[in-house]
N, C-alpha and C positions, 0 to 999 in steps of 0.2 A: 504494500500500500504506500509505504513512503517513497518508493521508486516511482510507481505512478504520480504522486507528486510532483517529483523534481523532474520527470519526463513534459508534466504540463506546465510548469514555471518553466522552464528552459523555448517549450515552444513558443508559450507566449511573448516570454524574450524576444525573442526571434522572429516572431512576426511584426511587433512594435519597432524592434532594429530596422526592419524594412522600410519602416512607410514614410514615407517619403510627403512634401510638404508643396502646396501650388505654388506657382509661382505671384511674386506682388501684383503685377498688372496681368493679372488672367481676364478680367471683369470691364476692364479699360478698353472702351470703344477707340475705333484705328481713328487718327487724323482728318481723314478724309469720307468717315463716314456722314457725315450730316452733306456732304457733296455727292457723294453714292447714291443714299435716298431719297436727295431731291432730281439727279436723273433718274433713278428708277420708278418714281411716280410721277403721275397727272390727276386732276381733279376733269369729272365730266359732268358737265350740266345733264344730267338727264337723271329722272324719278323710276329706271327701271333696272335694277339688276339684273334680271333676267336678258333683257336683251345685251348689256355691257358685257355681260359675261359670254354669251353669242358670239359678238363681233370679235371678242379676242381668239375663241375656238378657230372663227375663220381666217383671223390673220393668221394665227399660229399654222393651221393647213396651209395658210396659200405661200408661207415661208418654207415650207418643207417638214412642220411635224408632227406627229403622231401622237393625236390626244390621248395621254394614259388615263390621268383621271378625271372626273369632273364631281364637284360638291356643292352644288347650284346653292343651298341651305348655308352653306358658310362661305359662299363665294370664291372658291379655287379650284385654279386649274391647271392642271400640271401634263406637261407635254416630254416629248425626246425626238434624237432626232441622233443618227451614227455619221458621221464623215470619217475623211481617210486624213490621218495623223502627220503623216511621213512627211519627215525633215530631211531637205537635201544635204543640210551640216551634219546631220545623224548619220545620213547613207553614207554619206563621203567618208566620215571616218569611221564607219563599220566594214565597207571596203578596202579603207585601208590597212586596217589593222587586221583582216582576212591574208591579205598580201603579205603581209608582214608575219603571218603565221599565230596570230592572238587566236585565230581561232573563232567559235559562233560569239556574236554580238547582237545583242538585240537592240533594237530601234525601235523608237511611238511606230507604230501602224495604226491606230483607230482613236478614233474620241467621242465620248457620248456628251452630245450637247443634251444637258435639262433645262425645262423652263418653267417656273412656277409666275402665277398671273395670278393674284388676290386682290377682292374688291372690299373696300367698307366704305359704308353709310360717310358723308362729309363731317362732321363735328363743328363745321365751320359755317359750311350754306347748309342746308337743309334740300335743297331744290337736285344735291348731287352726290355721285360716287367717288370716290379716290379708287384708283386704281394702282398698283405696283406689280412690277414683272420682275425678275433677277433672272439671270443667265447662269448658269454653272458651267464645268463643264470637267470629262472625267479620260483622263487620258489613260489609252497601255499599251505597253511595247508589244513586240512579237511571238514573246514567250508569256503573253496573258496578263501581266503581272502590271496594276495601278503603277504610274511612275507621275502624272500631277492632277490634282483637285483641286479647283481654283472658282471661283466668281469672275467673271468676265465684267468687265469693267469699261467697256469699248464705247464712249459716248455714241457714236453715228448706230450703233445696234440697238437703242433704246431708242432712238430718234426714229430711227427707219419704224419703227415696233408700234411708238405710240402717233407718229404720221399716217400709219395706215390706218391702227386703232377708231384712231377720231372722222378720220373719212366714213369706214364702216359703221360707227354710232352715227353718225350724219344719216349716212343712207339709210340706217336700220330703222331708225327715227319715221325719216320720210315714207318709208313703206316700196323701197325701189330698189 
């Protein structure tokens, strides 16, 4: 019995030794966040959710993605979409170092672009929606394996997003 004691203090020891403490600014918004989220949202004069939420469906289709999900009730909508990854600075030096006898190398080959589109009620007018969209996007090399996760950050890809957006509220609006 007093072996199993000193067996359970020692482990406890031992897992307290381990653990490890966050760091000070884990909690600390990036610099450039309040400029992030005011490109990634717009406010829309219109009193329907329903159809804002629509007109993003179809931009997001007519850009190229494939609605995963839709939450009509809390307003999101979350899309994907695959393209081809491949870096000519990747190839070049995965070629080279083939030559050079390093052997397999793997390169990005693919990236899954996500898109989440969330709407709320305005807090401000009453008469509108806020809408925001974020980019992600999820890269991996040859051998399957994540090499970057990132937020796209690309002003003119919000632009292009919420250009189209407000045309298609226009017209959704008008009934054309």
């Amino acid at each position: 019995m007093k072996k199993l004691k000193y067996v359970f203090i020692s482990c406890v020891l031992g897992i307290t030794g381990c653990a490890t403490t966050a760091p000070d600014n884990i909690f600390q918004l990036a610099d450039t966040s309040l400029q992030d989220r005011q490109m990634q949202s717009r406010f829309f004069e219109t009193n329907n959710e329903v159809e804002l939420l629509s007109a993003g469906i179809a931009v997001l289709q007519d850009m190229g993605y494939s609605i995963d999900e839709t939450e009509t009730k809390s307003g999101v909508i979350t899309a994907s979409k695959t393209v081809d990854a491949t870096n000519n600075a990747q190839l070049a030096g995965a070629i080279l170092m083939a030559a050079l006898g390093g052997g397999n190398v793997s390169i990005d080959s693919q990236q899954q672009i996500r898109v989440s589109f969330v709407t709320l009620p305005s807090k401000i007018d009453n008469n509108g929606y806020l809408g925001r969209v974020t980019f992600q996007r999820i890269v991996t090399n040859t051998q399957g394996q994540m090499t970057k996760a990132e937020t796209l950050n690309k002003e003119d890809l919000y632009v292009e997003f919420f250009n189209k957006l407000s045309k298609s509220v226009f017209l959704e609006a008008q009934k054309i």
